[in-house]
BAMAR-372516 format. One record per residue: residue number from 1; x, z, y of N, C-alpha, C in turn. Coordinates in nm, 2 decimals. Layout:
N
<NUM <X Z Y> <X Z Y> <X Z Y>>
...
END
This chain:
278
<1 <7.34 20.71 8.17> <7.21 20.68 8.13> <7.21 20.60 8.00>>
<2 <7.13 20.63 7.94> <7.09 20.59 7.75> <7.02 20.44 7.81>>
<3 <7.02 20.38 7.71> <7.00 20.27 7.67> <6.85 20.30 7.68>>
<4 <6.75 20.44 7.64> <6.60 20.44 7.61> <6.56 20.51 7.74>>
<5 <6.69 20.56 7.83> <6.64 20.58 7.97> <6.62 20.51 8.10>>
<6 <6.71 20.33 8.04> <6.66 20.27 8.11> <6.56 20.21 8.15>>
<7 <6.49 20.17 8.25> <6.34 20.14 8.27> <6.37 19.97 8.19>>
<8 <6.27 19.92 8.18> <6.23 19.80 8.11> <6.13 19.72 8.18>>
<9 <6.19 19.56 8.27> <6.07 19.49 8.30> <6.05 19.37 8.23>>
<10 <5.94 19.32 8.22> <5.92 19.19 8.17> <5.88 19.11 8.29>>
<11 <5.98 19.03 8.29> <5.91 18.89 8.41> <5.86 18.75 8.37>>
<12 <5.77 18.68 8.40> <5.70 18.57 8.30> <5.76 18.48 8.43>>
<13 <5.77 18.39 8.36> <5.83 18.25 8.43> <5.94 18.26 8.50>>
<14 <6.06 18.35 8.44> <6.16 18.32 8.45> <6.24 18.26 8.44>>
<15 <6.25 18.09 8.46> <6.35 18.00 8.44> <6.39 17.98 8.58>>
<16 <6.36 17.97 8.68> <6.37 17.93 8.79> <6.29 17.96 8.87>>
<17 <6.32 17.98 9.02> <6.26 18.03 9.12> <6.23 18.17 9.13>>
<18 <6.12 18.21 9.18> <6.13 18.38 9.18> <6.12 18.44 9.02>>
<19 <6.10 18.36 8.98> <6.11 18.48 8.82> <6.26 18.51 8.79>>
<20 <6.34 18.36 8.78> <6.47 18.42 8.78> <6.56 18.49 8.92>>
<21 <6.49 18.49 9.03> <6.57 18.62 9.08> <6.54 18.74 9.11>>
<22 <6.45 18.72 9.07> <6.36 18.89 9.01> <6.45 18.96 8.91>>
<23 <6.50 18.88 8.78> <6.54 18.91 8.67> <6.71 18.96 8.69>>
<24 <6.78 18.90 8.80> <6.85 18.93 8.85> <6.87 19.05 8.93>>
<25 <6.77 19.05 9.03> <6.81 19.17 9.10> <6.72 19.28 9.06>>
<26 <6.65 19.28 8.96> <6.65 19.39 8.86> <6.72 19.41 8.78>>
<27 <6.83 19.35 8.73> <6.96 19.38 8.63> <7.06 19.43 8.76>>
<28 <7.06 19.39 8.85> <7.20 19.52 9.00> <7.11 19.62 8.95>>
<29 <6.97 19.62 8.95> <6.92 19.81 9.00> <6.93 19.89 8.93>>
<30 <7.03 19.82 8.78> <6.98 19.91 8.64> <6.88 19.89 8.55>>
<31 <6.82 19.81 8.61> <6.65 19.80 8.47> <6.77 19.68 8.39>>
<32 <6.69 19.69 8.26> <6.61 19.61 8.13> <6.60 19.50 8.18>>
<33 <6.61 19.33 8.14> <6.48 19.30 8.17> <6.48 19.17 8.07>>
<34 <6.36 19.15 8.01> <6.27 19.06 7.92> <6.26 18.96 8.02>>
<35 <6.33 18.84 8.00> <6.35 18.69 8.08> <6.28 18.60 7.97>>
<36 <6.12 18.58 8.03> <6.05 18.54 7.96> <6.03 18.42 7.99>>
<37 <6.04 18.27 7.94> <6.02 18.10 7.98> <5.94 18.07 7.85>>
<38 <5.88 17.94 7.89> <5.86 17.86 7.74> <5.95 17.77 7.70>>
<39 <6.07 17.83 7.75> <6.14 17.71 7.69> <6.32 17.81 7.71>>
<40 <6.31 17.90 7.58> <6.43 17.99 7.66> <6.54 17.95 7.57>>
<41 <6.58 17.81 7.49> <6.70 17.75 7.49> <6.74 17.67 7.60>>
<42 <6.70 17.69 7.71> <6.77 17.63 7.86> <6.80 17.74 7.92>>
<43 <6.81 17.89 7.87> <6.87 17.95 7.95> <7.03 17.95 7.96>>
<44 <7.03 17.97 8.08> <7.22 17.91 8.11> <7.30 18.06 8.14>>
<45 <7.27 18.16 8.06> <7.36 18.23 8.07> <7.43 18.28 7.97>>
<46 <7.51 18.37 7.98> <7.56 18.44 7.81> <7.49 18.57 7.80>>
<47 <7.47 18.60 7.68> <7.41 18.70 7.61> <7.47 18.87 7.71>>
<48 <7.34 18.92 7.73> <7.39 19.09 7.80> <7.30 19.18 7.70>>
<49 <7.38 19.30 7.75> <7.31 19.39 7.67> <7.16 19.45 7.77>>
<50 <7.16 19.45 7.91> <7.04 19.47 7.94> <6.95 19.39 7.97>>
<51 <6.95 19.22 7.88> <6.93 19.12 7.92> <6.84 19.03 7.76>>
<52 <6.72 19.01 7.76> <6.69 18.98 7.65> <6.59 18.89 7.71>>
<53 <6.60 18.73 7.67> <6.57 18.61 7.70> <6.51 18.58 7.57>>
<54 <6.36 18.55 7.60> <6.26 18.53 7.47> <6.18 18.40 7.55>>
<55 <6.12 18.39 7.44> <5.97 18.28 7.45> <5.88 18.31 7.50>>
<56 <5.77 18.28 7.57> <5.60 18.34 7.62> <5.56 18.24 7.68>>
<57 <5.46 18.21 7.64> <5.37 18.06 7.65> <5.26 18.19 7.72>>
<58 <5.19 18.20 7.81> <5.09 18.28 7.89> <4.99 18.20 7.84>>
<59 <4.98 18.05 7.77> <4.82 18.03 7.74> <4.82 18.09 7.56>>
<60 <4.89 18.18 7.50> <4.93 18.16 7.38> <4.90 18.31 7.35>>
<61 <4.81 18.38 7.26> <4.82 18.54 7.28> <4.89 18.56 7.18>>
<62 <4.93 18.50 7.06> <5.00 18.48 6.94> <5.21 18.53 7.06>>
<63 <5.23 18.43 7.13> <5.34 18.42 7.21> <5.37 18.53 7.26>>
<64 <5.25 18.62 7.37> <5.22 18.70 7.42> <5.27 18.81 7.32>>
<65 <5.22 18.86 7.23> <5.20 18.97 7.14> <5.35 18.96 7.11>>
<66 <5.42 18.84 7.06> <5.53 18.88 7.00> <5.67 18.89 7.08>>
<67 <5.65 18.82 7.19> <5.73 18.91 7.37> <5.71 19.03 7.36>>
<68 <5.61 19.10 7.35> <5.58 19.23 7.36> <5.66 19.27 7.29>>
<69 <5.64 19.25 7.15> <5.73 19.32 7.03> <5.87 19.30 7.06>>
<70 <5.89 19.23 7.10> <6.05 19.18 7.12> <6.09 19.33 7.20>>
<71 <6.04 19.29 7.35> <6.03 19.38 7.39> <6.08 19.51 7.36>>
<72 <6.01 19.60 7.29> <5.97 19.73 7.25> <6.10 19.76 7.14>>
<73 <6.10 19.65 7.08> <6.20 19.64 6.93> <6.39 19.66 6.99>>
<74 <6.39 19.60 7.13> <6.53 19.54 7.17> <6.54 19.71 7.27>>
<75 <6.39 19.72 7.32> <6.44 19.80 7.45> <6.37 19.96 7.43>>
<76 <6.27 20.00 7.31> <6.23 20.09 7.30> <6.06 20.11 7.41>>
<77 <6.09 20.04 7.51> <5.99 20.09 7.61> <5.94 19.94 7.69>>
<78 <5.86 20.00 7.78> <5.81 19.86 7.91> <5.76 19.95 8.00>>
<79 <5.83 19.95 8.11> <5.81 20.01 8.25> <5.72 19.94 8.34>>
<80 <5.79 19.78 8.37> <5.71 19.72 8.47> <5.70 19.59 8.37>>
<81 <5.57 19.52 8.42> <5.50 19.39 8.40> <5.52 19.31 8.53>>
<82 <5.58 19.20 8.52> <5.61 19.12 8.63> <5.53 18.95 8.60>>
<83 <5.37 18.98 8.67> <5.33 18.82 8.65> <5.34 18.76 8.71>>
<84 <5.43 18.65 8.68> <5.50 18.59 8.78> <5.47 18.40 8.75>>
<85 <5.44 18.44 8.59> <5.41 18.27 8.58> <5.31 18.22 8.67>>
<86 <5.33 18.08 8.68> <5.18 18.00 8.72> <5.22 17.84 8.80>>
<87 <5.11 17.82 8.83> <5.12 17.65 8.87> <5.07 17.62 8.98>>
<88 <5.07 17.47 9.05> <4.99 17.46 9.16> <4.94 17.33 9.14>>
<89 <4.83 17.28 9.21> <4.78 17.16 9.21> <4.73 17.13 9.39>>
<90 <4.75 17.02 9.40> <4.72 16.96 9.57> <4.69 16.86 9.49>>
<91 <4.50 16.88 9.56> <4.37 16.76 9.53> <4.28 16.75 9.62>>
<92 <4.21 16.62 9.61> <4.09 16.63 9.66> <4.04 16.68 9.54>>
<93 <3.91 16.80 9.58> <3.84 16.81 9.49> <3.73 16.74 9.42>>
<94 <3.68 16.63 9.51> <3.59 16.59 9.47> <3.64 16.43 9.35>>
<95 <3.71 16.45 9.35> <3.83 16.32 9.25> <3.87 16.47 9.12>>
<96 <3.87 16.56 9.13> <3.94 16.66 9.01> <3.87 16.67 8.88>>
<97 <3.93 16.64 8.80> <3.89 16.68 8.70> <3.85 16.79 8.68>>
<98 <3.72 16.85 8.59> <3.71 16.95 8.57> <3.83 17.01 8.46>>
<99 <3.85 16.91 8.38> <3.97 16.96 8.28> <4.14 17.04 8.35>>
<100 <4.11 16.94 8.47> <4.25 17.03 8.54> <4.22 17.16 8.61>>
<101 <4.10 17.17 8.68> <4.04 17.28 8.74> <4.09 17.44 8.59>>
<102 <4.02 17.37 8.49> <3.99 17.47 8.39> <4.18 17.49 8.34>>
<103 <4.25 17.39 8.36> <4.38 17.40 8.28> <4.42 17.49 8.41>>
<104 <4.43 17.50 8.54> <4.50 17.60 8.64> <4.44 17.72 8.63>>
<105 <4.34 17.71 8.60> <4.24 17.88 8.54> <4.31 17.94 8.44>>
<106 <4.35 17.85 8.35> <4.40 17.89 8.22> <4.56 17.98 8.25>>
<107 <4.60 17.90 8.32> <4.79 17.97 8.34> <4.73 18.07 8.47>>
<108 <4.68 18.00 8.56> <4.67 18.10 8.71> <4.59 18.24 8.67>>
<109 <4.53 18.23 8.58> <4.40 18.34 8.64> <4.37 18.39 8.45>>
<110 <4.32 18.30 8.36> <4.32 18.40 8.21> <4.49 18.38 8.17>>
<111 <4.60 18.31 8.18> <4.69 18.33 8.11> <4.77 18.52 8.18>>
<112 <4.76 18.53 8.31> <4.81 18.65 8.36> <4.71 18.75 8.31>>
<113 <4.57 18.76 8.28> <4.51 18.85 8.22> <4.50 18.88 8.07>>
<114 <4.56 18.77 7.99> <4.57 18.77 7.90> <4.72 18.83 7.85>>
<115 <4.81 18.87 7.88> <4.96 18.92 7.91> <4.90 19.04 7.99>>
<116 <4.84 19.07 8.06> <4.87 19.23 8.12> <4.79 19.31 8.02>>
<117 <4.65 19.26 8.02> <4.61 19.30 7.84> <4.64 19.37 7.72>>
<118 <4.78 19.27 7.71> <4.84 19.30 7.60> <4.95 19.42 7.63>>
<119 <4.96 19.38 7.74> <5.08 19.49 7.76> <5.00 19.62 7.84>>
<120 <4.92 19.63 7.83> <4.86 19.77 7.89> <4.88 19.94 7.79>>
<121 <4.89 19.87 7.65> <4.93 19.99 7.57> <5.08 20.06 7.58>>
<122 <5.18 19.97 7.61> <5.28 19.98 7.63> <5.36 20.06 7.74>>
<123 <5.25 19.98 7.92> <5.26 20.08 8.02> <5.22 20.18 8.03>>
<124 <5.07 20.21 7.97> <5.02 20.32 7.98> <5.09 20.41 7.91>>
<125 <5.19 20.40 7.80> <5.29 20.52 7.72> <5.42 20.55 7.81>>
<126 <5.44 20.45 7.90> <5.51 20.52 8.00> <5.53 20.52 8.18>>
<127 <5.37 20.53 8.20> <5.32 20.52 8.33> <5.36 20.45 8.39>>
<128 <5.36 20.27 8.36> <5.49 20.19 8.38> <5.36 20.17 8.52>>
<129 <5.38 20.03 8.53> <5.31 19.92 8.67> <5.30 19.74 8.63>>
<130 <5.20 19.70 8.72> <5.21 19.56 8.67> <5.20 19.53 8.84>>
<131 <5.29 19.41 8.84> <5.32 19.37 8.98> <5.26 19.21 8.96>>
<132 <5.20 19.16 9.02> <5.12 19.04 8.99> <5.13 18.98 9.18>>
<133 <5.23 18.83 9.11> <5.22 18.74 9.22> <5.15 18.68 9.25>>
<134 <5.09 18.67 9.32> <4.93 18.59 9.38> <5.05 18.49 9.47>>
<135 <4.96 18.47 9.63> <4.99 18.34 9.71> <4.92 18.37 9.87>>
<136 <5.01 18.33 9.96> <4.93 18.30 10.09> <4.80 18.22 10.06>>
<137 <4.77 18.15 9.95> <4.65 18.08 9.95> <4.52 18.18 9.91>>
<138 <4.58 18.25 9.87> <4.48 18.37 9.81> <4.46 18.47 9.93>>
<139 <4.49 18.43 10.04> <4.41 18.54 10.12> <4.37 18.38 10.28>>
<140 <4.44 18.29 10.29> <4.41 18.18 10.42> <4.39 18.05 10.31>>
<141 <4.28 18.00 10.23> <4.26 17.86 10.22> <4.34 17.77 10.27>>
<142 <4.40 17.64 10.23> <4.44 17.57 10.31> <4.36 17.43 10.24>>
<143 <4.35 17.31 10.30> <4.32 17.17 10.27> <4.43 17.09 10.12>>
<144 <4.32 17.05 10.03> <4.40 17.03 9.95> <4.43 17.12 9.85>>
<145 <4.38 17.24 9.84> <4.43 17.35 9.77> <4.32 17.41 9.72>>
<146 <4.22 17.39 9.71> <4.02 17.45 9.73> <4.08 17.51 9.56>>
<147 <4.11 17.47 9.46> <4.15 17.48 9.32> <4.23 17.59 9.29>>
<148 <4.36 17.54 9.37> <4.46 17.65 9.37> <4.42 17.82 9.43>>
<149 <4.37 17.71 9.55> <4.33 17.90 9.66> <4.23 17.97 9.53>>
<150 <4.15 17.88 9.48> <4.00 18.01 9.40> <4.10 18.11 9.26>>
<151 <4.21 18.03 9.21> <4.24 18.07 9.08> <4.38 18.22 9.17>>
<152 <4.41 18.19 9.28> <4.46 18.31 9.38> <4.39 18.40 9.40>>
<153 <4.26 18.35 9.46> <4.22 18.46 9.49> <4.07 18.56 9.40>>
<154 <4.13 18.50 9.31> <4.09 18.51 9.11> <4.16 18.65 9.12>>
<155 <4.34 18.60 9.13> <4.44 18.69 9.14> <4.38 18.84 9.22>>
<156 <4.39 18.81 9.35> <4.36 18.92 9.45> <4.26 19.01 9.41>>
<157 <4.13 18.95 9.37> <4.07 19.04 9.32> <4.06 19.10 9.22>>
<158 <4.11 19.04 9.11> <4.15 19.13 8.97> <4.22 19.23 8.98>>
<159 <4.35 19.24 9.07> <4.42 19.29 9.08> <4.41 19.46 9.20>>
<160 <4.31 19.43 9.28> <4.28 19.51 9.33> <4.17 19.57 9.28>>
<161 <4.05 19.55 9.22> <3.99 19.63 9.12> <4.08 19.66 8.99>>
<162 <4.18 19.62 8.94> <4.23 19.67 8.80> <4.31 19.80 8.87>>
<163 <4.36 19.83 8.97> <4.44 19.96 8.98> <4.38 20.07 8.98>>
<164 <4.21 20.04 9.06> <4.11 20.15 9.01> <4.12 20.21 8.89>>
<165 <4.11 20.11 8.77> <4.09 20.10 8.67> <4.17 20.20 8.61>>
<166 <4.29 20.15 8.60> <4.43 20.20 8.58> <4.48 20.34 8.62>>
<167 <4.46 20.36 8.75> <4.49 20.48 8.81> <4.54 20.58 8.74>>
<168 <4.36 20.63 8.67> <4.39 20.74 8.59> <4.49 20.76 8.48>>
<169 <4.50 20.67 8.44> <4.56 20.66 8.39> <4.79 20.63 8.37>>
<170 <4.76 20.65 8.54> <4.90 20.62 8.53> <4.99 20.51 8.56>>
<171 <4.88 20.38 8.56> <4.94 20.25 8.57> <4.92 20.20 8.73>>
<172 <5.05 20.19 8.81> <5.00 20.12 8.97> <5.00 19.98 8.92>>
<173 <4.90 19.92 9.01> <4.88 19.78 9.03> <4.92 19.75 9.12>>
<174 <5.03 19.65 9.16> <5.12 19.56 9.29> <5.04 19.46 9.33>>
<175 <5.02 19.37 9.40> <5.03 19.25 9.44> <5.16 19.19 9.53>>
<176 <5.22 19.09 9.53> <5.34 19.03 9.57> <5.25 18.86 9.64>>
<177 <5.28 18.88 9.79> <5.19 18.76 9.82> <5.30 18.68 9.92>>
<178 <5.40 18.56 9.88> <5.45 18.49 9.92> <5.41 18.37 10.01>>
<179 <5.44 18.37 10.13> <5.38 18.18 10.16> <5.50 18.11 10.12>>
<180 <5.49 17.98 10.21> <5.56 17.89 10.16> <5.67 17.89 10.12>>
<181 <5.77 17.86 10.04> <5.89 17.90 9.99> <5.96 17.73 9.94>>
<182 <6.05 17.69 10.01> <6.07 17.54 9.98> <6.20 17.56 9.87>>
<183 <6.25 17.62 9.85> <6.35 17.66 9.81> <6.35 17.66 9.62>>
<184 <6.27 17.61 9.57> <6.18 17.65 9.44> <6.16 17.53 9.35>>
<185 <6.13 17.49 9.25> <6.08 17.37 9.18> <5.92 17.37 9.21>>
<186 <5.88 17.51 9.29> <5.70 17.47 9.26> <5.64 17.35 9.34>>
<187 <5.68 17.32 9.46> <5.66 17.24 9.54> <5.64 17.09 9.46>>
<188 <5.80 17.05 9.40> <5.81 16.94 9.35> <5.71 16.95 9.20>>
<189 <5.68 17.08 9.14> <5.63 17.04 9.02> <5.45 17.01 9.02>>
<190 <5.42 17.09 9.21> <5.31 17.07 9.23> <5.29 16.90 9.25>>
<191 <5.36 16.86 9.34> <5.31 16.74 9.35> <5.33 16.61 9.23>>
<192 <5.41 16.69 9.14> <5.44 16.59 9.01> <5.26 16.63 8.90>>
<193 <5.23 16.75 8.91> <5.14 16.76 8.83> <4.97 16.69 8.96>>
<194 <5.02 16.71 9.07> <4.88 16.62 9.13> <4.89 16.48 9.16>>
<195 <4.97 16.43 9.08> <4.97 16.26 9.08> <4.86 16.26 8.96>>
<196 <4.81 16.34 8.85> <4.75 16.24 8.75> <4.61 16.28 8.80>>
<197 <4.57 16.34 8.93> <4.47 16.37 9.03> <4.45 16.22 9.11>>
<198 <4.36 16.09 9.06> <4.34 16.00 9.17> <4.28 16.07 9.34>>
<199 <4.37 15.97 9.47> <4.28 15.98 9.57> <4.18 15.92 9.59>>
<200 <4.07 15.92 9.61> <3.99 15.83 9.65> <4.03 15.76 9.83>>
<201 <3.98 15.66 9.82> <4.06 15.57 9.97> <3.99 15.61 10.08>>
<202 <3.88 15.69 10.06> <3.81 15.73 10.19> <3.85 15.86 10.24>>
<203 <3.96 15.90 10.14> <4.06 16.05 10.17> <4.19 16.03 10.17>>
<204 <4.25 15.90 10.14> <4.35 15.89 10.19> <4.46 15.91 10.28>>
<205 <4.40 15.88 10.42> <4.43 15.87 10.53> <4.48 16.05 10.54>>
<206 <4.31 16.11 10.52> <4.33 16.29 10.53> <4.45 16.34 10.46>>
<207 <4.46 16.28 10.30> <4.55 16.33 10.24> <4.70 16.33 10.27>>
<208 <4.72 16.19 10.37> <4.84 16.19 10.40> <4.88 16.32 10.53>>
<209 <4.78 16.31 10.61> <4.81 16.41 10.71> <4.83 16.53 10.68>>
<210 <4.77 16.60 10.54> <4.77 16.69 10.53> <4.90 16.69 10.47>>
<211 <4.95 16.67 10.37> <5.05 16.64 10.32> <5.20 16.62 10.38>>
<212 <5.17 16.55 10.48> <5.30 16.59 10.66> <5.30 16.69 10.68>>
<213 <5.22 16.73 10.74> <5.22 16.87 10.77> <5.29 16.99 10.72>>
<214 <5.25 17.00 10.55> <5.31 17.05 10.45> <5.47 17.06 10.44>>
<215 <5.50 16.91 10.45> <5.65 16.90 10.50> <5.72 16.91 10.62>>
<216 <5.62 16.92 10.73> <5.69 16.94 10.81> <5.74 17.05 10.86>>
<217 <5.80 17.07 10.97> <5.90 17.23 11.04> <5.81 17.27 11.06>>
<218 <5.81 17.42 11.03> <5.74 17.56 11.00> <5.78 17.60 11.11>>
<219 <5.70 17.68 11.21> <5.72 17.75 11.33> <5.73 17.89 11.31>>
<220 <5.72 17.87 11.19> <5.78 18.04 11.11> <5.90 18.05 11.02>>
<221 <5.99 18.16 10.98> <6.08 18.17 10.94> <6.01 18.22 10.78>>
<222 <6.05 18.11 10.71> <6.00 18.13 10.56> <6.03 18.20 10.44>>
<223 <5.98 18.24 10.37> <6.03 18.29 10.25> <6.13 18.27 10.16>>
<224 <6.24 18.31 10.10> <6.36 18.27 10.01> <6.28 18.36 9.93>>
<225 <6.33 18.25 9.80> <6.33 18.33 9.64> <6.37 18.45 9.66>>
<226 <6.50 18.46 9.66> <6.56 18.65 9.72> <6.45 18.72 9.80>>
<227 <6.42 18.69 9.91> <6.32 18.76 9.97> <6.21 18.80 9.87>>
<228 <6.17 18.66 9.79> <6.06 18.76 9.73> <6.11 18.87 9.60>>
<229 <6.14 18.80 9.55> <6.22 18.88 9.44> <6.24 19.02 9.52>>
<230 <6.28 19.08 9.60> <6.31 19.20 9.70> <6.15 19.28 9.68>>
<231 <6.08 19.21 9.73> <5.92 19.26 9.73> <5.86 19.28 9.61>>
<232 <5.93 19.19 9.49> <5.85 19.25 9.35> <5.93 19.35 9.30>>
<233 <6.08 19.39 9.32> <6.13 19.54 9.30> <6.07 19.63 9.41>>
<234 <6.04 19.59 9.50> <5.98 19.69 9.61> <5.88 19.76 9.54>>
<235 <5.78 19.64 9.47> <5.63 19.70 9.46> <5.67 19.74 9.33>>
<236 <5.76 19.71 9.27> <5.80 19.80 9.13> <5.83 19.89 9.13>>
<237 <5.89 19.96 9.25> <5.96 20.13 9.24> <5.89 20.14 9.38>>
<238 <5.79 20.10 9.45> <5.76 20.18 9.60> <5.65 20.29 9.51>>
<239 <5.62 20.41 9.53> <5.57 20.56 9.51> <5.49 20.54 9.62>>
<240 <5.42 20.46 9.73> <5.30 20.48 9.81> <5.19 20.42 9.74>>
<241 <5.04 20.40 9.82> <4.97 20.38 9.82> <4.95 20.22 9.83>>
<242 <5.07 20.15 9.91> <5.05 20.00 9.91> <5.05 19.92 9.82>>
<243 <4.90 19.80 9.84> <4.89 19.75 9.74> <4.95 19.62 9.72>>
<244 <4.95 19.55 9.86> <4.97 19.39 9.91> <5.14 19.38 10.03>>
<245 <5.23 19.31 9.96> <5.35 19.31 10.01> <5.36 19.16 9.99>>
<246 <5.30 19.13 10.13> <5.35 18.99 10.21> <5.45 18.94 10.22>>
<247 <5.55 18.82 10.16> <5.66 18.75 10.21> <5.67 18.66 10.29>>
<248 <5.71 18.66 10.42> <5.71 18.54 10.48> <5.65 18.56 10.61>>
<249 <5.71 18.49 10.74> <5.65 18.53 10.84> <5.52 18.44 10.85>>
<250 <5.52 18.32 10.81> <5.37 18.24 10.80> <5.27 18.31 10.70>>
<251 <5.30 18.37 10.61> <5.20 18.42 10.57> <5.13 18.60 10.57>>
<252 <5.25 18.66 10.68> <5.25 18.78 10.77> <5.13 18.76 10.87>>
<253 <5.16 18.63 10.95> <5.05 18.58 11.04> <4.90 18.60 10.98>>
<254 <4.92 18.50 10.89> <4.79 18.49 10.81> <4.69 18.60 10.75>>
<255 <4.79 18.65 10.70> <4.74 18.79 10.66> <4.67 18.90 10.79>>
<256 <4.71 18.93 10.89> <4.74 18.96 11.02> <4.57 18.90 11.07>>
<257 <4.56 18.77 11.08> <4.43 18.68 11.10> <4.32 18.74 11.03>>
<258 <4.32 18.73 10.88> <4.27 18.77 10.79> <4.18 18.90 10.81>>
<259 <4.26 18.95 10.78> <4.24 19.16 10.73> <4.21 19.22 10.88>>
<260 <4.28 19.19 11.01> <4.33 19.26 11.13> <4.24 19.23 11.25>>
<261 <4.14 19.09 11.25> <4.03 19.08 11.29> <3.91 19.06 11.26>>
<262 <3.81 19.04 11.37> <3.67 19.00 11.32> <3.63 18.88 11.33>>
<263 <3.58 18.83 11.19> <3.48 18.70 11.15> <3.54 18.61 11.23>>
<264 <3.51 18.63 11.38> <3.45 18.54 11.49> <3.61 18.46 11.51>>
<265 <3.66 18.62 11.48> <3.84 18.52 11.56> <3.90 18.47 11.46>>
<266 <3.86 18.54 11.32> <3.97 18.45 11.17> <3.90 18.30 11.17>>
<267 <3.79 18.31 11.18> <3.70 18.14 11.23> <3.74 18.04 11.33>>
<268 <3.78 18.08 11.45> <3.83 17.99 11.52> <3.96 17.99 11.53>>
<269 <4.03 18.12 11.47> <4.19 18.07 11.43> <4.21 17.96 11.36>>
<270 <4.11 17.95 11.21> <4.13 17.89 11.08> <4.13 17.72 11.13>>
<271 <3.99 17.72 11.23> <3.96 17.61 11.22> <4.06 17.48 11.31>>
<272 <4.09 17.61 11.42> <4.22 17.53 11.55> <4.34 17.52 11.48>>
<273 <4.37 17.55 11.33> <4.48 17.60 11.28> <4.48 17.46 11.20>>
<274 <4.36 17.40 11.15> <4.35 17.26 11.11> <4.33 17.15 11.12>>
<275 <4.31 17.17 11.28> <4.22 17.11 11.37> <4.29 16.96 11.35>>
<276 <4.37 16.95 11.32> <4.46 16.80 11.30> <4.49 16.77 11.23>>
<277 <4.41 16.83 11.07> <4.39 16.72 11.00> <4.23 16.72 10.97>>
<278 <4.11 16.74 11.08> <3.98 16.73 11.07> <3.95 16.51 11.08>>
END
């Protein structure tokens, strides 16, 4: 296989967690792959030939455009788009800044549309695909998350109207929907970016419960990086009609709740499901 026969993915937020083992276990399958960070002098590996580690700031279209080029220049082509960057915040909402609301819109929800955008000329020349990581929050709300869940399920539905879109044109649209995953920096970097979120003291009390909970034992068997990483080459090379590939048995449930009944029962699932921290 030629160097212009191999396929080509770009994954965004590839420093750690599922971006970097995405990037990995699309270099076993033979692809390309564009290991995109904002900060790609901390990458800790040595130089490969199917392996090109660049810059991409997702709030930056200047950054954007010239990953692309990189891209195109090093590998000839782009097969798959892997949006993988993004952030989390755990708040009260009614303490949130609107400035941070609009800054998690900015990476969650226009920095991913602002990169698939760009790279739509690219896939469309070779009927590539864009696989876009959404979240268990983007299909079950949880407490604490009112911010995070809307800029998810921002995701879900862009994503499921853009393959319409695309179709004809050639391009499948993935979604990749992981629950909880302890295994990761997002956890720690959520709760490092929701300290400059004050509580107020009459949510205190709530916030701590909820926040136990969060840490405590899962009565489900949870998602590994590897696991997901598995589901974004899945939905990279799967040839069916599926659009949503669930990781995680907590968020299999949820989903299951969701989609699989009516109103009446996802309602009193949701609510006995929180019932302790009402």
């Amino acid at each position: 296989m030629t160097e212009q026969e191999r396929r080509t993915a770009l994954v965004t937020g590839s420093s750690s967690g599922f971006g970097r083992a995405a990037v990995e276990l699309f270099r076993t399958q033979g692809w390309n792959v564009v290991a995109t960070t904002r900060r790609p002098d901390a990458w800790q590996e040595d130089p490969a030939d199917d392996l090109l580690v660049c810059a991409l700031d997702i709030r930056d279209a200047d950054s954007v455009d010239a990953a692309l080029a990189q891209t195109v220049q090093r590998f000839g082509r782009l097969d798959c788009l892997v949006n993988n960057a993004g952030a989390g915040l755990l708040s009260v909402f009614a303490a949130t800044p609107m400035t941070a609301v609009r800054d998690l819109f900015e990476v969650n929800v226009f920095g991913m549309m602002r990169v698939t955008q760009s790279a739509l000329p690219y896939l469309s020349a070779s009927s590539g695909r864009v696989v876009n990581v959404a979240s268990g929050s983007g299909i079950v709300p949880e407490p604490l998350m009112s911010v995070y869940g809307a800029t998810k399920f921002a995701v879900e539905g862009f994503t499921e109207s853009l393959r319409y879109e695309l179709a004809p044109h050639g391009v499948v649209v993935k979604l990749v929907e992981p629950g909880l995953v302890r295994e990761t920096n997002f956890i720690q970097n959520t709760v490092e970016t929701s300290q400059s979120v004050p509580v107020p003291p009459a949510y205190e009390h709530y916030v701590h419960q909820v926040i136990s909970g969060y840490l405590g034992e899962s009565p489900h068997r949870l998602a590994t990086p590897s696991a997901v990483a598995e589901a974004i080459l899945a939905a990279a090379t799967d040839h069916t009609t599926q659009l949503r590939y669930p990781v995680g048995e907590d968020i299999e449930a949820s989903a299951r709740m969701r989609h699989e009944t009516d109103e009446k029962s996802y309602n009193a699932w949701a609510l006995a499901k929180y019932a302790a921290v009402q």
